[in-house]
C-alpha positions in Angstrom: -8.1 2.3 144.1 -6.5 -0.9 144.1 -2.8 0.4 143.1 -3.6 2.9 146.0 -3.9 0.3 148.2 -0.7 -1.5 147.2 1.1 1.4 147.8 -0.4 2.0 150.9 0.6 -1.8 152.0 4.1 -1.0 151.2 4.0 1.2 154.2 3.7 -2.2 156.2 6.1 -4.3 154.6 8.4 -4.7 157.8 5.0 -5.9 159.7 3.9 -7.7 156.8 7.2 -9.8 157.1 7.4 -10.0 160.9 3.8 -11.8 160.7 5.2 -14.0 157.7 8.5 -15.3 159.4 6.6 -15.4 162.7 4.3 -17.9 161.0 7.3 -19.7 159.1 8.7 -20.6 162.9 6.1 -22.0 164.5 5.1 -24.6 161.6 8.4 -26.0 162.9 8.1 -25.1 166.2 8.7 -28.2 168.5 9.6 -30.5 164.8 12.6 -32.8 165.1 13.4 -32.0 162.0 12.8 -28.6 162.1 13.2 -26.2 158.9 15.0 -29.8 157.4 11.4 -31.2 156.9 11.0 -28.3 154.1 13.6 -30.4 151.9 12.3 -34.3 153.0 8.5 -33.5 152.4 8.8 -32.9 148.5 11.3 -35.8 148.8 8.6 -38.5 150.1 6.5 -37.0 147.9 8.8 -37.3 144.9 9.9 -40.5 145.9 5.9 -42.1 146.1 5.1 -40.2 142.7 8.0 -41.6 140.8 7.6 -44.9 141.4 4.5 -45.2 141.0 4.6 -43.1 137.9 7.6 -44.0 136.4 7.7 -47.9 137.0 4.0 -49.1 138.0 2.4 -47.1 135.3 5.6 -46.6 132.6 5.2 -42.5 132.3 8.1 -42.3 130.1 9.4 -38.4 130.2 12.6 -37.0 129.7 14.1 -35.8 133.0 10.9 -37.6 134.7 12.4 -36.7 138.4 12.8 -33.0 137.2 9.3 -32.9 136.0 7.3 -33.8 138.4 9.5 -32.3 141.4 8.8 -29.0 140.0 5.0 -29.5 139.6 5.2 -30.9 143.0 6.5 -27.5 144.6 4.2 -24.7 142.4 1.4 -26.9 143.5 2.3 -27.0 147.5 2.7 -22.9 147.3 -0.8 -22.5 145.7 -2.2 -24.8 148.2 -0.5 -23.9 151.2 -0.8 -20.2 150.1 -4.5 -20.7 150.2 -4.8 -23.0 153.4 -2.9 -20.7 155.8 -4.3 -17.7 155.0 -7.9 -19.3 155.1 -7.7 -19.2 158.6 -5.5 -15.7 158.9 -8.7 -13.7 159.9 -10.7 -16.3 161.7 -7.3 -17.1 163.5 -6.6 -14.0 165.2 -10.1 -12.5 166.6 -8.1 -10.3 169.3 -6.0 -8.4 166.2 -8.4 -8.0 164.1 -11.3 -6.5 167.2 -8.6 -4.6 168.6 -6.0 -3.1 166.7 -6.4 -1.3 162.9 -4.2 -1.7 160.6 -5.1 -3.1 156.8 -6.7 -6.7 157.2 -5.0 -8.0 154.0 -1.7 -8.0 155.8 -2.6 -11.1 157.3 -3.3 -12.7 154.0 -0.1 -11.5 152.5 2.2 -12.7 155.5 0.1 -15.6 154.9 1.4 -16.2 151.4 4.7 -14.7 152.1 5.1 -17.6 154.5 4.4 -20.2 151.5 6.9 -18.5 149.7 9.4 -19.4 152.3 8.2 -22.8 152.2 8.3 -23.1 148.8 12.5 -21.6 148.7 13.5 -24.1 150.9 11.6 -27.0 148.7 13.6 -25.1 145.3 17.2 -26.3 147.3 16.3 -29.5 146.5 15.2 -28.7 142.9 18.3 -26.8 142.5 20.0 -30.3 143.8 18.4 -32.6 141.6 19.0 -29.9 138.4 23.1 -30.0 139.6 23.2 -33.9 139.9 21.2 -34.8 136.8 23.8 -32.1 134.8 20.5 -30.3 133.7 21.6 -27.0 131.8 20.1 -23.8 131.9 19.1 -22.0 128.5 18.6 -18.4 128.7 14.9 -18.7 128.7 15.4 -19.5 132.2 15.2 -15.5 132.6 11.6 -15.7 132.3 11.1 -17.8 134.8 10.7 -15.0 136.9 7.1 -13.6 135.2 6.1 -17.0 135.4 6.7 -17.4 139.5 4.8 -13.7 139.5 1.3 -14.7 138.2 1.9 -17.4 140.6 2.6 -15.7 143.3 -0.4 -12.5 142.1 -3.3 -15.9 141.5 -2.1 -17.5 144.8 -2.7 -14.2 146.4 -6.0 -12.8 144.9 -7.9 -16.5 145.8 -6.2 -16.3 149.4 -8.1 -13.0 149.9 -11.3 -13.9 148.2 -10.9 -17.5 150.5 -9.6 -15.5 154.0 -12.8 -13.4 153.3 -15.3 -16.3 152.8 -14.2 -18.4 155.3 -15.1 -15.6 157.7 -18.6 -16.0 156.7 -19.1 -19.6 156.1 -17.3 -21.6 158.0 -17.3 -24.6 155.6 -15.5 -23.1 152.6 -11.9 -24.7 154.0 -13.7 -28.1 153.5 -14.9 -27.5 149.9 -11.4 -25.8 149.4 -9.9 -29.0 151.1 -11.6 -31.0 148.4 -11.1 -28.6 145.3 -7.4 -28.7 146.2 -7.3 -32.6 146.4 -9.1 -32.7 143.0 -7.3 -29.9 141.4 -3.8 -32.0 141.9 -4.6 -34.6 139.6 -6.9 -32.4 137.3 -3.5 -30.3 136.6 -0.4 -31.9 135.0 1.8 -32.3 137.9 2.4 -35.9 137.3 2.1 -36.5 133.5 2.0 -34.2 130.4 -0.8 -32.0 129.1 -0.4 -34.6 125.8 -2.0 -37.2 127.0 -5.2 -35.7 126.8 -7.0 -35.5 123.2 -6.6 -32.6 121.3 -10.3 -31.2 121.8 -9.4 -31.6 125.8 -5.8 -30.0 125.9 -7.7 -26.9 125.8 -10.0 -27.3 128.3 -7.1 -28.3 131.0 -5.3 -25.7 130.1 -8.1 -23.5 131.1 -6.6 -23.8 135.0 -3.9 -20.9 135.2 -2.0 -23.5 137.4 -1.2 -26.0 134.4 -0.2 -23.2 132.2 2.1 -21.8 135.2 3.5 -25.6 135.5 3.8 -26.3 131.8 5.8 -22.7 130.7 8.2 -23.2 134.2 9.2 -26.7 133.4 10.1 -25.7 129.6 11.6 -22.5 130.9 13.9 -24.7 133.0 14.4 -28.0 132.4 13.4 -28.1 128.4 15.6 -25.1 127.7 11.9 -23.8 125.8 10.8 -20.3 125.5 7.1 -19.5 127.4 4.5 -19.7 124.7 3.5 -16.0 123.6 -0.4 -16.8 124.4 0.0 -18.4 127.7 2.3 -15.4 129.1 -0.9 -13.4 128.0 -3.5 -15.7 129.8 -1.5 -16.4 133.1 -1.2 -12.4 133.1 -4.7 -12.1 132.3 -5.4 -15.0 135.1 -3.6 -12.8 137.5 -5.0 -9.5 136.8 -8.6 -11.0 137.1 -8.0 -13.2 140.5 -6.3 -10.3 142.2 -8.9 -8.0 141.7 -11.5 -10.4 141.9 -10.1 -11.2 145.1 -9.8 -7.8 146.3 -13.0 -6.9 145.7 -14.5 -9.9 147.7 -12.3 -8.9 150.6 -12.8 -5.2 150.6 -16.5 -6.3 150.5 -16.8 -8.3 153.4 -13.8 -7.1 155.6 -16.5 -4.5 157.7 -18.3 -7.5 159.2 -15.2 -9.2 160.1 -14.8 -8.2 164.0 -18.3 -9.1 164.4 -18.4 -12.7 162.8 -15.1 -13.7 164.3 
């Protein structure tokens, strides 16, 4: 049913990114910087991190800037994947009462807009990687499967969230919260090392640090992706995305009438 449905979706793509860049405009709508605040916010951010990391508390990792600019960017695609598209239904009451066409849409434009986000934050990256003389190994070609069971988990808890939030108001605050403790429950500014062995396991439980962990060794460590954790961030993906689905397809009849 669910591989129906994709192929159903496909029928949409052109709306599906129409509703995506649409949303990718007006973030920047009326900015001075415009689309330029995509490269400077990852930049502060990097900036604040580094110090902090690097000089106040001595994290002492090879290509330090490289490491935690990445984390910094996978991490702001799960999170704005998730925020935007938490409000996608409960945003547009007139679309949703009015015309028909496959609700999801708006929580695929949604993510689709993250993406675009996220591409402009990877020019940097790509920057950084050129500056620092950073070579690429072909491991670098899986990179790829690792940026898809990003992109599939980001997806399948935006449509479980979109769906919730439709019903209880309050999930984007819990979310808001989850997200703020998630970022420094997942490795994004230090390695999964400094944990004891008896908790490496247990952080490496969240799909997100195993996504950040195999892309930084993909490509800044010139490292293969470890067999098991390509098989648990597919698994991760398989199980949010239908998870996801099935909350959605659940609760998308009541939509026009809580909205």
């Amino acid at each position: 049913m669910l591989v129906k449905h994709i192929a159903n979706l496909y029928g949409y793509r052109q709306l599906i990114w129409q509703l995506a860049w649409s949303e990718f405009k007006l973030r920047y709508k009326n900015s001075i910087l415009g689309y330029f605040w995509s490269l400077l916010e990852p930049l502060l951010m990097l900036t604040v991190l580094y110090y902090v990391f690097s000089h106040l508390m001595k994290m002492q990792i090879e290509n330090y800037q490289l490491f935690l600019l990445l984390g910094i960017i996978i991490w702001n695609f799960l999170s704005r994947a998730t925020t935007i598209s938490m409000n996608c239904i409960v945003g547009k009451p007139s679309l949703i009462k009015k015309i028909y066409f496959p609700r999801d849409i708006f929580v695929i434009s949604s993510c689709l807009t993250a993406l675009l986000m996220s591409v402009f934050e990877s020019v940097v990256f790509v920057l950084f990687m050129t500056y620092f003389k950073v070579p690429l190994s072909l491991y670098v070609l899986q990179t790829p499967l690792i940026l898809i069971c990003l992109v599939v988990i980001s997806v399948g808890l935006s449509l479980a969230l979109a769906a919730l939030n439709v019903l209880y108001r309050d999930v984007q605050f819990i979310w808001a919260v989850l997200l703020q403790a998630g970022y420094f429950a997942t490795p994004i500014m230090y390695t999964v090392e400094i944990f004891p062995a008896n908790l490496r396991s247990i952080v490496l439980l969240n799909p997100i640090a195993r996504v950040i962990v195999a892309a930084r060794n993909t490509i800044i460590y010139s490292s293969p992706v470890l067999t098991e954790d390509l098989i648990f961030m597919s698994a991760a993906a398989i199980i949010f995305l239908f998870a996801g689905y099935a909350i959605f397809n659940k609760i998308e009849p009541r939509f026009a009438e809580e909205i």
